[in-house]
PASEBA-1860 file (N, C-alpha, C; in nm, 3 decimals):
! residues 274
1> XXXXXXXX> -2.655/-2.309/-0.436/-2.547/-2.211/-0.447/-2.599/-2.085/-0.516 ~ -2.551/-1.972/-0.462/-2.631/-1.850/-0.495/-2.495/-1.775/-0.609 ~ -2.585/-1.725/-0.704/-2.485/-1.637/-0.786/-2.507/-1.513/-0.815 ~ -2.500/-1.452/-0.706/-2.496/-1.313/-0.666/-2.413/-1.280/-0.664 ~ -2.346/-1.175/-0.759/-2.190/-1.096/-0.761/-2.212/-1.017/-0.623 ~ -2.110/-1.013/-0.522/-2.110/-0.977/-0.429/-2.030/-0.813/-0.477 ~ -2.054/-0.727/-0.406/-1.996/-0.558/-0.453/-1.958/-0.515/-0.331 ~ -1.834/-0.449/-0.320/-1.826/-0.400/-0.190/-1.846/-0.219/-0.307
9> XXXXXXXX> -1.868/-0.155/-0.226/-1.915/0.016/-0.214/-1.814/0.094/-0.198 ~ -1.762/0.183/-0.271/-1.712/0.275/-0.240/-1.744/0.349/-0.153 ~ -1.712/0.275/-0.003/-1.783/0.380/0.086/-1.726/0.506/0.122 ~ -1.586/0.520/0.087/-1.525/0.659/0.095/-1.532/0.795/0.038 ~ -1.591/0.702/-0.084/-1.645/0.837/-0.232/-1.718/0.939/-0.118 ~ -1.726/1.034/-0.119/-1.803/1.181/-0.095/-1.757/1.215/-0.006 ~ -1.662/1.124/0.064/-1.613/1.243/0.200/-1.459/1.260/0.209 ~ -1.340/1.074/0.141/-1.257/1.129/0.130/-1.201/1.163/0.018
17> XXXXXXXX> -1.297/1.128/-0.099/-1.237/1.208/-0.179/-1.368/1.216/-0.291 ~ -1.381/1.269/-0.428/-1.523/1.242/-0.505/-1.558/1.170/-0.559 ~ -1.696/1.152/-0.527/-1.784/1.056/-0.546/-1.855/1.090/-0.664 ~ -1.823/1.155/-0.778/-1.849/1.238/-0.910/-1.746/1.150/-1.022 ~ -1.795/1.057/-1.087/-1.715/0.979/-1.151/-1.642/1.107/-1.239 ~ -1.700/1.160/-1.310/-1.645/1.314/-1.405/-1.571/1.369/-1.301 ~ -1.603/1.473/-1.220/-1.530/1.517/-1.122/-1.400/1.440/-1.109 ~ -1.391/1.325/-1.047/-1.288/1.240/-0.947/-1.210/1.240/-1.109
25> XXXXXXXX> -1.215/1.221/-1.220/-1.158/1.198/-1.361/-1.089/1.268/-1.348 ~ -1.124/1.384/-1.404/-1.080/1.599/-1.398/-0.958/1.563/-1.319 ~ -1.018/1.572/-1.198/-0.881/1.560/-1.059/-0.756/1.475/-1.099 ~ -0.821/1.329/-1.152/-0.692/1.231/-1.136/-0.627/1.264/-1.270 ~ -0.633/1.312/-1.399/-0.596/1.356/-1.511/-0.504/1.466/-1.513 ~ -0.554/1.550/-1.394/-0.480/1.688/-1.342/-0.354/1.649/-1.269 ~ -0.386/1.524/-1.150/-0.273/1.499/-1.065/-0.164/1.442/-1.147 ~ -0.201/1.335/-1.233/-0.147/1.225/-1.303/-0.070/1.333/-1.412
33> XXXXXXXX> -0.072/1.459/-1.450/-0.013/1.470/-1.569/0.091/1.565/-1.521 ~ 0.086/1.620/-1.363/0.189/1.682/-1.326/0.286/1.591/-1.251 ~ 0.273/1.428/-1.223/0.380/1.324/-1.236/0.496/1.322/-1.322 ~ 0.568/1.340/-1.233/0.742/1.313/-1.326/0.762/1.133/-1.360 ~ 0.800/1.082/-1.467/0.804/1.002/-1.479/0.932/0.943/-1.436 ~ 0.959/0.784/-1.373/1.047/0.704/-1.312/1.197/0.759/-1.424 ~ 1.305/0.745/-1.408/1.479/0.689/-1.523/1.354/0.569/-1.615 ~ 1.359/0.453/-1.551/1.305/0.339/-1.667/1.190/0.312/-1.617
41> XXXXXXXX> 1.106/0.224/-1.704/0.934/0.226/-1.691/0.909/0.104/-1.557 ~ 0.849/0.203/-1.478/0.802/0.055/-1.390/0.722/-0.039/-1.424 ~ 0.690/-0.161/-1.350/0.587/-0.238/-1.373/0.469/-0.252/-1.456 ~ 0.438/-0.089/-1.409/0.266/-0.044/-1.436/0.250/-0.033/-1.585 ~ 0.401/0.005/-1.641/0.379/0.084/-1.793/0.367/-0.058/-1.811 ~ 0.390/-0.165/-1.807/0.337/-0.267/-1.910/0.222/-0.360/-1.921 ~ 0.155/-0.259/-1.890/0.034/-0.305/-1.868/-0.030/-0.410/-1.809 ~ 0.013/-0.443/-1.663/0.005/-0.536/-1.559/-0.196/-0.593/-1.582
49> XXXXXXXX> -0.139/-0.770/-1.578/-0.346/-0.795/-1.596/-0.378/-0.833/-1.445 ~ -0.232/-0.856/-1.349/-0.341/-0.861/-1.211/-0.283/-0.751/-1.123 ~ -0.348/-0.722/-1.065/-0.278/-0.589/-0.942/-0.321/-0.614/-0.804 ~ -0.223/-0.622/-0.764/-0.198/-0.671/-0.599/-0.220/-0.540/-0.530 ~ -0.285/-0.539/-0.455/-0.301/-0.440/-0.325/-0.331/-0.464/-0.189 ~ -0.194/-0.401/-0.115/-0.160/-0.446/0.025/-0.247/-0.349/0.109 ~ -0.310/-0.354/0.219/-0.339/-0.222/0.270/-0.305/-0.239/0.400 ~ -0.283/-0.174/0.522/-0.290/-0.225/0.655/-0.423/-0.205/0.721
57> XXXXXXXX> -0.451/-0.283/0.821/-0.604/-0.310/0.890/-0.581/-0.193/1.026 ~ -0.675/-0.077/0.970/-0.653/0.022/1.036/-0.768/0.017/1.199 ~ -0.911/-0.082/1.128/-1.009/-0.070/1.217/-1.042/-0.234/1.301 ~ -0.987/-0.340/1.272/-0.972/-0.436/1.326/-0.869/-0.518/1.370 ~ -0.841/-0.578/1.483/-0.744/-0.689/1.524/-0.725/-0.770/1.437 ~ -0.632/-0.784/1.358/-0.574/-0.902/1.270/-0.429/-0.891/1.316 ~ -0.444/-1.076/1.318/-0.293/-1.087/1.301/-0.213/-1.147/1.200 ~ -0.330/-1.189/1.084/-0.306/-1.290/0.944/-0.340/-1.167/0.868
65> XXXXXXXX> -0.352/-1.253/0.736/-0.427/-1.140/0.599/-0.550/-1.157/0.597 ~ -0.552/-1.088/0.573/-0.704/-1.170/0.539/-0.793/-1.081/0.355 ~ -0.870/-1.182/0.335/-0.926/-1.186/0.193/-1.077/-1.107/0.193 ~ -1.104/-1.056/0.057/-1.237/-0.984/0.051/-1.325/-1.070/0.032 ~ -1.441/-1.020/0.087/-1.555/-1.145/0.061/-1.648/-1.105/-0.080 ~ -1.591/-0.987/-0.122/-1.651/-0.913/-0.228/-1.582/-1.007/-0.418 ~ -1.667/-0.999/-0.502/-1.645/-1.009/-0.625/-1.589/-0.939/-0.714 ~ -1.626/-0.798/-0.702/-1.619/-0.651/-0.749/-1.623/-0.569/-0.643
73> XXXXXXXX> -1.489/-0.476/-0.668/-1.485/-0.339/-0.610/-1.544/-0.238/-0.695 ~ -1.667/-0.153/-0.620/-1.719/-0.020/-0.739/-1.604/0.092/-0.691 ~ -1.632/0.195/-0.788/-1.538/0.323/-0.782/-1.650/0.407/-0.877 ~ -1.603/0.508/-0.838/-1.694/0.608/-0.915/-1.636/0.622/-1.082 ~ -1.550/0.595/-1.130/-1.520/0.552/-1.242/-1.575/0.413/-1.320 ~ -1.563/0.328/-1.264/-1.575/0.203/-1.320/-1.551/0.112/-1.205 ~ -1.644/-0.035/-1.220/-1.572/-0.119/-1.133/-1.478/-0.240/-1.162 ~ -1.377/-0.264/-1.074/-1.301/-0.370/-1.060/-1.351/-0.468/-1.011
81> XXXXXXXX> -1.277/-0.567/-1.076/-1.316/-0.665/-1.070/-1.198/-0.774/-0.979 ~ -1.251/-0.870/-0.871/-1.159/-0.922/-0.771/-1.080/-1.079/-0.873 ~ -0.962/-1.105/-0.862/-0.936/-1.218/-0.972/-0.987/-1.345/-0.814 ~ -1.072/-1.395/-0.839/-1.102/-1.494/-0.759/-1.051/-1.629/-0.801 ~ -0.974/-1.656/-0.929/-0.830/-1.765/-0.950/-0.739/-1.745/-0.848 ~ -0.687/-1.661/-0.810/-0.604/-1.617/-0.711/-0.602/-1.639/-0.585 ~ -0.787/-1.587/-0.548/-0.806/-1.588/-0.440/-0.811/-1.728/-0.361 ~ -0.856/-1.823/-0.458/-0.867/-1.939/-0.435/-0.732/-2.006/-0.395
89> XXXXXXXX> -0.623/-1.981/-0.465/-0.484/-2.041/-0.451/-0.457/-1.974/-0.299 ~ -0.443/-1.854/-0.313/-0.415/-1.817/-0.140/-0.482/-1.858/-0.030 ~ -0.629/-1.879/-0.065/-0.730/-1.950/0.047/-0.663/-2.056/0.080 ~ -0.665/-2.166/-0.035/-0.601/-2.331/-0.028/-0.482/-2.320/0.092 ~ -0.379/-2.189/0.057/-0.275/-2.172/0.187/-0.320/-2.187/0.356 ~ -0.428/-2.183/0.363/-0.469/-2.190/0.534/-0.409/-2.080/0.588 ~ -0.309/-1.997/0.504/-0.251/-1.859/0.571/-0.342/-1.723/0.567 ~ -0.480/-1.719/0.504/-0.577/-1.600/0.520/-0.712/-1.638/0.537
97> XXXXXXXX> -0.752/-1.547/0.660/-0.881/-1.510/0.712/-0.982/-1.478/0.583 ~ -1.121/-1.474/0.614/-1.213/-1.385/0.521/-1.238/-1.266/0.605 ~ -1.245/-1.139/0.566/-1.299/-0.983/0.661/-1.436/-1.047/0.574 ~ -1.518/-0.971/0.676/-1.687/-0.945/0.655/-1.659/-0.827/0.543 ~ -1.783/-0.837/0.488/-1.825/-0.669/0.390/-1.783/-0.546/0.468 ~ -1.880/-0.566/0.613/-1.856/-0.444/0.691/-1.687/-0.409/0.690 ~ -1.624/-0.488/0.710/-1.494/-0.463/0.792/-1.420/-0.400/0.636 ~ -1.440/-0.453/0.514/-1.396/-0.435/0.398/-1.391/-0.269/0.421
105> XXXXXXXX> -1.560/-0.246/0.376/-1.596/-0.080/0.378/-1.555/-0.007/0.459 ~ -1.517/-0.037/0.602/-1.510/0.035/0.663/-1.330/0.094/0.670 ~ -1.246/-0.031/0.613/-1.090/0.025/0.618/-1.114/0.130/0.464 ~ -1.029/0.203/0.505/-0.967/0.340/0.357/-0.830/0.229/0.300 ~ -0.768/0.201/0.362/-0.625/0.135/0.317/-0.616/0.059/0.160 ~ -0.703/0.053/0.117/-0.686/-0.034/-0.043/-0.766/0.083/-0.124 ~ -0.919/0.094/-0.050/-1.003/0.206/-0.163/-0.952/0.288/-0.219 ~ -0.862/0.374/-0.101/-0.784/0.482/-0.120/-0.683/0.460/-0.285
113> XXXXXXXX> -0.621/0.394/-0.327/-0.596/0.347/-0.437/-0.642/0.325/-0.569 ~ -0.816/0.303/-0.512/-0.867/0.241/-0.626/-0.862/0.286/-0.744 ~ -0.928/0.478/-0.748/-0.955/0.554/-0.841/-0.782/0.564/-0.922 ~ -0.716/0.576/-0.864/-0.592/0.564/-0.938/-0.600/0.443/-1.026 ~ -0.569/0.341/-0.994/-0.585/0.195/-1.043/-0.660/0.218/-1.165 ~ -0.808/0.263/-1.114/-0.837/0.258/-1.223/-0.844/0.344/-1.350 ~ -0.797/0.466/-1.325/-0.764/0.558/-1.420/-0.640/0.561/-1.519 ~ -0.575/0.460/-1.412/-0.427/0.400/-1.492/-0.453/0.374/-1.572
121> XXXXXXXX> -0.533/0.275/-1.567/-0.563/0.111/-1.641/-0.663/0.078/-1.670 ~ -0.755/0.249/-1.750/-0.883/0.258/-1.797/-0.876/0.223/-1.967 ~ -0.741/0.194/-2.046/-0.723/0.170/-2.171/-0.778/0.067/-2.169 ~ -0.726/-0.069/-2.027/-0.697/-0.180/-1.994/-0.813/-0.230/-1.940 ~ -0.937/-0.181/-1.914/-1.033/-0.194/-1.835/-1.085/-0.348/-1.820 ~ -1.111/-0.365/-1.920/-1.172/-0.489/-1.966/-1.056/-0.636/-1.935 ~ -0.904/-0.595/-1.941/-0.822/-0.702/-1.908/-0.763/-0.699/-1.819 ~ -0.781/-0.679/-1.699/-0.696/-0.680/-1.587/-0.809/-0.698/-1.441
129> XXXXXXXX> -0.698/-0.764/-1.319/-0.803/-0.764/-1.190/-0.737/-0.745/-1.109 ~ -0.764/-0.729/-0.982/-0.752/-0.691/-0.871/-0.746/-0.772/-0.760 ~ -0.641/-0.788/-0.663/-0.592/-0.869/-0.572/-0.617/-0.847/-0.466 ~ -0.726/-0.770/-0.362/-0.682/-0.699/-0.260/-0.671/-0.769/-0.106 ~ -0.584/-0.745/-0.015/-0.507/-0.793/0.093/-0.509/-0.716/0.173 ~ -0.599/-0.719/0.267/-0.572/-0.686/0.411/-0.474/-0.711/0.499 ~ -0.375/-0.653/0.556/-0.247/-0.697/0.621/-0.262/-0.668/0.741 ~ -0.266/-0.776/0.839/-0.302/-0.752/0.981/-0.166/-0.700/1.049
137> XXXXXXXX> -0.134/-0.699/1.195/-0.028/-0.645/1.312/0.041/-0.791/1.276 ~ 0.147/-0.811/1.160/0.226/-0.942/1.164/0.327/-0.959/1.235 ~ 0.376/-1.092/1.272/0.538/-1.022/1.341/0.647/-1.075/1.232 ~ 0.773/-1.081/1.294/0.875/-1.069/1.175/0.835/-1.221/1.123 ~ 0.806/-1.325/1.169/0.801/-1.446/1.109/0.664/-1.484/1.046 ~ 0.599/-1.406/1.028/0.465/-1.385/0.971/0.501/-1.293/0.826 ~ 0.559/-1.183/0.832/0.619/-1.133/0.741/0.694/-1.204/0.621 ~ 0.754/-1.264/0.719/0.839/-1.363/0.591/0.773/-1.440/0.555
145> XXXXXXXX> 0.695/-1.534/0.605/0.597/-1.665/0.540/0.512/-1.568/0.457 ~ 0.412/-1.451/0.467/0.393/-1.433/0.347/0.476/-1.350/0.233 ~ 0.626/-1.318/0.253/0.695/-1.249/0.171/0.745/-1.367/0.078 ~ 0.781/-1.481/0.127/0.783/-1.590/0.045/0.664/-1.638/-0.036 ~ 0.568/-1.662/0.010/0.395/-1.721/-0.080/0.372/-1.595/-0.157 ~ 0.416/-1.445/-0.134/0.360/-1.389/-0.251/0.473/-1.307/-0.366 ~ 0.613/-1.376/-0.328/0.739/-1.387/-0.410/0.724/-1.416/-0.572 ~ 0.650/-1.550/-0.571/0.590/-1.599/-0.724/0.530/-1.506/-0.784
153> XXXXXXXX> 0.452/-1.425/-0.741/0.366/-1.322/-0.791/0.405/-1.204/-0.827 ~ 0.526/-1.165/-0.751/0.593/-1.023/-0.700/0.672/-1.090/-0.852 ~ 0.731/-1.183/-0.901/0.812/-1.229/-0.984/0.774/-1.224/-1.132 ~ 0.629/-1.222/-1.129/0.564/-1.259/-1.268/0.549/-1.118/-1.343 ~ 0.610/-1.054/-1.435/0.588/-0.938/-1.534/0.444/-0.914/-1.541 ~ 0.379/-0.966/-1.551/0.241/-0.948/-1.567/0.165/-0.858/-1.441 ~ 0.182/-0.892/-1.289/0.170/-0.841/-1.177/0.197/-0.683/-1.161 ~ 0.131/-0.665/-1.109/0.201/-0.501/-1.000/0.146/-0.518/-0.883
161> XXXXXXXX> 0.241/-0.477/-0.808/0.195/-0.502/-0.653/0.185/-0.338/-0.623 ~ 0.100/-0.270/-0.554/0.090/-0.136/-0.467/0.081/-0.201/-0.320 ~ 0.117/-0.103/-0.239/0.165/-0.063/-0.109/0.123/0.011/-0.040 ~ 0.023/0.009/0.010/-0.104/0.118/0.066/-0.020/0.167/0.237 ~ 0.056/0.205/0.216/0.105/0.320/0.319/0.124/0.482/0.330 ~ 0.090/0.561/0.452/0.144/0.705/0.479/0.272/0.636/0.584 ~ 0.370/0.759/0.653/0.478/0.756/0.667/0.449/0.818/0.860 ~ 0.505/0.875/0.922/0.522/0.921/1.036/0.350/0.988/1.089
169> XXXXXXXX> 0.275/0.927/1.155/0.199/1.033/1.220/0.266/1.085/1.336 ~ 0.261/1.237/1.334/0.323/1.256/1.455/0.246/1.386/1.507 ~ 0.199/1.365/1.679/0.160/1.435/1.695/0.059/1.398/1.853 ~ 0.001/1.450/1.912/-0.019/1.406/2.079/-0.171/1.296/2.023 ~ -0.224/1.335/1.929/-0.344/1.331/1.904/-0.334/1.131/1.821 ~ -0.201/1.148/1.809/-0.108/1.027/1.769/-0.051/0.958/1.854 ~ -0.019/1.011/1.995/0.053/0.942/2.073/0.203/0.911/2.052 ~ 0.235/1.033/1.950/0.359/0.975/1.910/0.417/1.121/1.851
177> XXXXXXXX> 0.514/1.198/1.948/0.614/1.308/1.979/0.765/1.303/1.978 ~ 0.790/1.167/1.921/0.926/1.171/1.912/1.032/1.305/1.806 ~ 1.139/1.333/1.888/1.173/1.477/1.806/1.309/1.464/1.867 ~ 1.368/1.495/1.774/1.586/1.488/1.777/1.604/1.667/1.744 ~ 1.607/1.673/1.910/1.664/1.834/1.902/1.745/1.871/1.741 ~ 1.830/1.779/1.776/1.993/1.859/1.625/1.920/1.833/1.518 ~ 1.758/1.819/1.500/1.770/1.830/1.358/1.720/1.976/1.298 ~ 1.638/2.069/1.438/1.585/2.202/1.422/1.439/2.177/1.457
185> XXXXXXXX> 1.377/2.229/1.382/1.245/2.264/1.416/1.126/2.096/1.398 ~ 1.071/2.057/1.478/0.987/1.895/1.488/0.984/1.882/1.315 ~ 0.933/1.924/1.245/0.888/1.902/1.121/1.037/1.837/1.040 ~ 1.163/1.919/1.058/1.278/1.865/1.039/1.356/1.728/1.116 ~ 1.297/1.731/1.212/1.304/1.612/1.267/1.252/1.448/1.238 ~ 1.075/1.531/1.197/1.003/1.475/1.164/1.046/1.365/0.998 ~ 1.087/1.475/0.937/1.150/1.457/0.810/1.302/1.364/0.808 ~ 1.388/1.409/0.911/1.497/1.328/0.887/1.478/1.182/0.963
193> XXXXXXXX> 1.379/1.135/1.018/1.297/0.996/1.079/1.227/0.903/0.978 ~ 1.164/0.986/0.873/1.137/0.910/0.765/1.207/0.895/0.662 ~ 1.268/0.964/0.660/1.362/0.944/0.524/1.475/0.856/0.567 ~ 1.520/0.843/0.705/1.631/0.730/0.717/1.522/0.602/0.708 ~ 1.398/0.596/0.739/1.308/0.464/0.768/1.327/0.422/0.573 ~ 1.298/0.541/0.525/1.273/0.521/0.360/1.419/0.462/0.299 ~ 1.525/0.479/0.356/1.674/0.467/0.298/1.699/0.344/0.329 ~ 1.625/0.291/0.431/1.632/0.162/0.484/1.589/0.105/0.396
201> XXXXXXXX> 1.412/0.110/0.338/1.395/0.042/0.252/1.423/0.065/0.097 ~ 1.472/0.190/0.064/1.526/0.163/-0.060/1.683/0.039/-0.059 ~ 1.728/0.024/0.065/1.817/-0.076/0.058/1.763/-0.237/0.038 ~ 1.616/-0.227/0.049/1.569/-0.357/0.020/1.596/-0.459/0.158 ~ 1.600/-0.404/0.263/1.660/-0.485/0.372/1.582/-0.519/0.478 ~ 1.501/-0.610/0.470/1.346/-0.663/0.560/1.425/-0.610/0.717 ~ 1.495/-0.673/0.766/1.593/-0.664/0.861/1.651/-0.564/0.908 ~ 1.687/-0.477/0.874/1.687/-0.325/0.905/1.589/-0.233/0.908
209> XXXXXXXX> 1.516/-0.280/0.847/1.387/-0.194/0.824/1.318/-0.227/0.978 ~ 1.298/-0.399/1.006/1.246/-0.422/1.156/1.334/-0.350/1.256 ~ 1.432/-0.337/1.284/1.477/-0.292/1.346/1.504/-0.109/1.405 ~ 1.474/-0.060/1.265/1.448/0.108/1.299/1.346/0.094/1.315 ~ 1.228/0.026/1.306/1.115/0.031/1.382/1.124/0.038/1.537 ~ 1.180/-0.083/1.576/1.177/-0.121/1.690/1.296/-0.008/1.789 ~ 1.344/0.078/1.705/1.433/0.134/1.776/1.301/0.251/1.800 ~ 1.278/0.336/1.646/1.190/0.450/1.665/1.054/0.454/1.691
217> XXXXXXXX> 1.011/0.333/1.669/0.879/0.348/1.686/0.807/0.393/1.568 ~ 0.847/0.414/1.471/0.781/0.528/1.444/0.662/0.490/1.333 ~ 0.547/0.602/1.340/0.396/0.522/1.317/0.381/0.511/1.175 ~ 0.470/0.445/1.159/0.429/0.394/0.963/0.312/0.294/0.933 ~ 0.219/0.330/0.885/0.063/0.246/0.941/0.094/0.142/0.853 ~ 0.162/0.141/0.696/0.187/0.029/0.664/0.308/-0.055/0.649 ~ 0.368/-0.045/0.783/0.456/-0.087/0.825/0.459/-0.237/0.777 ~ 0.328/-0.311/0.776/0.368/-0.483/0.775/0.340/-0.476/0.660
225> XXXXXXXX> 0.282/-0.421/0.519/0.237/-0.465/0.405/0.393/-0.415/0.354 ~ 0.461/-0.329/0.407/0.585/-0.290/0.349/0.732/-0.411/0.413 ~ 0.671/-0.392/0.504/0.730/-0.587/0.542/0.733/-0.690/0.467 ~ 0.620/-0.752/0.422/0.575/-0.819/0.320/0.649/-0.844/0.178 ~ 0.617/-0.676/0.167/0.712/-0.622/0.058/0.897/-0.677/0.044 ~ 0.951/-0.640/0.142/1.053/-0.687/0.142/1.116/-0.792/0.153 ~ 1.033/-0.867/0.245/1.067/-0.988/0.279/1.042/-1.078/0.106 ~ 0.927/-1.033/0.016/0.929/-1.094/-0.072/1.034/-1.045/-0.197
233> XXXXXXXX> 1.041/-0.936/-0.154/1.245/-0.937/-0.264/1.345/-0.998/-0.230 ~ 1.357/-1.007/-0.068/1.472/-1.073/-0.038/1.498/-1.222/-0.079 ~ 1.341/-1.332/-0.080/1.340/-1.416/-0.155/1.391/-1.436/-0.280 ~ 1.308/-1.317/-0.390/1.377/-1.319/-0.510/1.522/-1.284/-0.539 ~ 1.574/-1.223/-0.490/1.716/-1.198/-0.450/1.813/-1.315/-0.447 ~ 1.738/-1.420/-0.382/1.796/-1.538/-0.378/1.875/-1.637/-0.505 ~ 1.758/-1.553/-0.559/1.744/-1.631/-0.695/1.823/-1.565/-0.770 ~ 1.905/-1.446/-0.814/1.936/-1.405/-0.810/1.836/-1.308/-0.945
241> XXXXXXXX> 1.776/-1.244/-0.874/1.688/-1.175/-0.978/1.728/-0.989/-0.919 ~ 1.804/-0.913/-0.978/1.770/-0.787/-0.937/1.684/-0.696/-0.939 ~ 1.667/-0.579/-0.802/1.569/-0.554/-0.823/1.602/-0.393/-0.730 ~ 1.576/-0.275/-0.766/1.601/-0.231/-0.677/1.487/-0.100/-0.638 ~ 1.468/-0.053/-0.548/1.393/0.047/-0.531/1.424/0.219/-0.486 ~ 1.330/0.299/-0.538/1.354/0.455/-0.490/1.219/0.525/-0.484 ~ 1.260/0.631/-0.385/1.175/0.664/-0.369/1.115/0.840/-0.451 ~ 1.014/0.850/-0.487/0.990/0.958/-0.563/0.947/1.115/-0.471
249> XXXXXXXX> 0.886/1.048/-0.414/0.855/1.184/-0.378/0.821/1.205/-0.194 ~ 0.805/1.297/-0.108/0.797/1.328/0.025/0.745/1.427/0.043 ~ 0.617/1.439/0.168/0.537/1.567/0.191/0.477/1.525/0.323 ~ 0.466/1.631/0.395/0.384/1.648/0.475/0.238/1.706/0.489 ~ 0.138/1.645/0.552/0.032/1.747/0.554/0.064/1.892/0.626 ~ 0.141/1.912/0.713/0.142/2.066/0.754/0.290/2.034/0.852 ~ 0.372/2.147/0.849/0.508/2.164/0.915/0.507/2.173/1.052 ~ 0.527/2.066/1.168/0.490/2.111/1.317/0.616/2.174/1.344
257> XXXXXXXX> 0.554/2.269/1.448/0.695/2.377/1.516/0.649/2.349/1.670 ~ 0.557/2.289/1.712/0.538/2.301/1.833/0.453/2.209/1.889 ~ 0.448/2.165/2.018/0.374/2.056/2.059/0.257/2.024/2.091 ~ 0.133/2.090/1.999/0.057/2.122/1.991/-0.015/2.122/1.823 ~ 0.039/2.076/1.784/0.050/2.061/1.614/0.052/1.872/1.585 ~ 0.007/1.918/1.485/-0.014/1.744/1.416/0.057/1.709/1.340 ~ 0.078/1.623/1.215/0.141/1.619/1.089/0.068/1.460/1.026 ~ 0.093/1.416/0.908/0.093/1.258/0.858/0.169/1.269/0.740
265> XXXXXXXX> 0.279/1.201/0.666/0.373/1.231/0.610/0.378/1.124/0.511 ~ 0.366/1.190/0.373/0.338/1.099/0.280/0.482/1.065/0.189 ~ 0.467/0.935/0.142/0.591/0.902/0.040/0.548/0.773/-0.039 ~ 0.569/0.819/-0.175/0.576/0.762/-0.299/0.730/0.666/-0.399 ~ 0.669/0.546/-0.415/0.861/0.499/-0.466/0.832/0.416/-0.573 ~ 0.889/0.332/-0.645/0.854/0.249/-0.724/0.962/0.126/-0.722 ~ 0.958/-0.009/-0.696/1.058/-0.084/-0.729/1.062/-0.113/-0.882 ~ 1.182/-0.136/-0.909/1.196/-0.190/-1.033/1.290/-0.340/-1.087
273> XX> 1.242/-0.408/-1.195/1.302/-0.525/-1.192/1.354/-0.479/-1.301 ~ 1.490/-0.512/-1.257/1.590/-0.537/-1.406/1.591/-0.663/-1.461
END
């Protein structure tokens, strides 16, 4: 048996964002301090020791989750570390795949997160790990079996779960032009499509949420890790644990007026447990 800490690479550092541990700091210190803070403290302020991260599988066919084959994630800050207690309990499930290294490096969907993560929870460095989850094309009954298995977790104070989604790509280059004359110009259109998708899920409602999908289509890449998501409140719900969510903030990369224009449409929320 070999005991080689396995590392997956920040392979995104230098192109999508910096690969300058100082640099990438500067930036996230700058972004992080023009954040408005939540009404009451989410999850994160209490200093969560494992952190769950969903991402969707942007470059391979999955139809399960599947698990990192890595030990440690690097970042140009510092590296994380994978809680492989965890990993082991979810393996034992027969419900997740292993991705290769390659397939790891090559999705953005979790990395994209990392430097945050860890700039959060650079006080914390030394006590906390990292969960990360590849979320394949699930369908609704795949959704729920893992919204239930990762309910326990979603439940425990100690946890934070992130949600590695953007919101509407829209655009030819997307395959995806949907546009409601009465709302004005595509970008307004664009806008009143996600924000009813978002109202859906601030209602917490796995079930409505599938269903404005299936009506609009519309290209929310992490459509199933936000599935996941819900399906595992609605569990706790059961129980009768409240919990509710909102959303903070909405942007577009650029305003389309015409059919010939692009967009990808970002949104930020936080659930909270009372």
């Amino acid at each position: 048996m070999s005991n080689r800490v396995v590392c997956r690479e920040a392979s995104h550092a230098g192109s999508w964002y910096s690969a300058s541990g100082s640099q990438l700091n500067a930036q996230l210190e700058g972004w992080l301090s023009q954040a408005q803070s939540t009404i009451r403290p989410a999850r994160a302020i209490i200093a969560p020791r494992r952190v769950f991260i969903l991402g969707p599988s942007h470059h391979v066919p999955l139809s399960r989750c599947a698990l990192s084959p890595a030990d440690v994630y690097r970042t140009p800050l510092y590296d994380l570390r994978i809680d492989q207690k965890v990993y082991a309990d979810l393996w034992k499930t027969g419900l997740f795949e292993r991705m290769s290294l390659q397939t790891d490096e090559d999705e953005h969907s979790i990395e994209m997160h990392l430097p945050y993560t860890a700039k959060a929870m650079e006080s914390h460095k030394d006590e906390f790990s990292i969960v990360p989850v590849l979320v394949g094309a699930l369908s609704e009954s795949k959704e729920q079996e893992y919204g239930r298995l990762l309910s326990k977790y979603l439940a425990d104070p100690t946890n934070l779960f992130i949600i590695s989604s953007d919101f509407c790509h829209w655009g030819q280059r997307f395959r995806y032009t949907y546009y409601d004359e009465s709302q004005g110009e595509i970008y307004r259109s664009i806008e009143h499509l996600d924000k009813m998708g978002m109202g859906i899920i601030e209602q917490l409602d796995p079930i409505s949420f599938t269903n404005y999908l299936k009506k609009y289509r519309n290209t929310i890449c992490g459509r199933h890790p936000i599935g996941v998501l819900l399906n595992a409140v609605a569990e706790l719900r059961k129980s009768g644990l409240e919990m509710n969510f909102s959303f903070l903030n909405y942007a577009q990369s650029s305003q389309c007026r015409n059919w010939q224009d692009s967009s990808v449409s970002y949104a930020a929320g936080a659930l909270i447990v009372h």
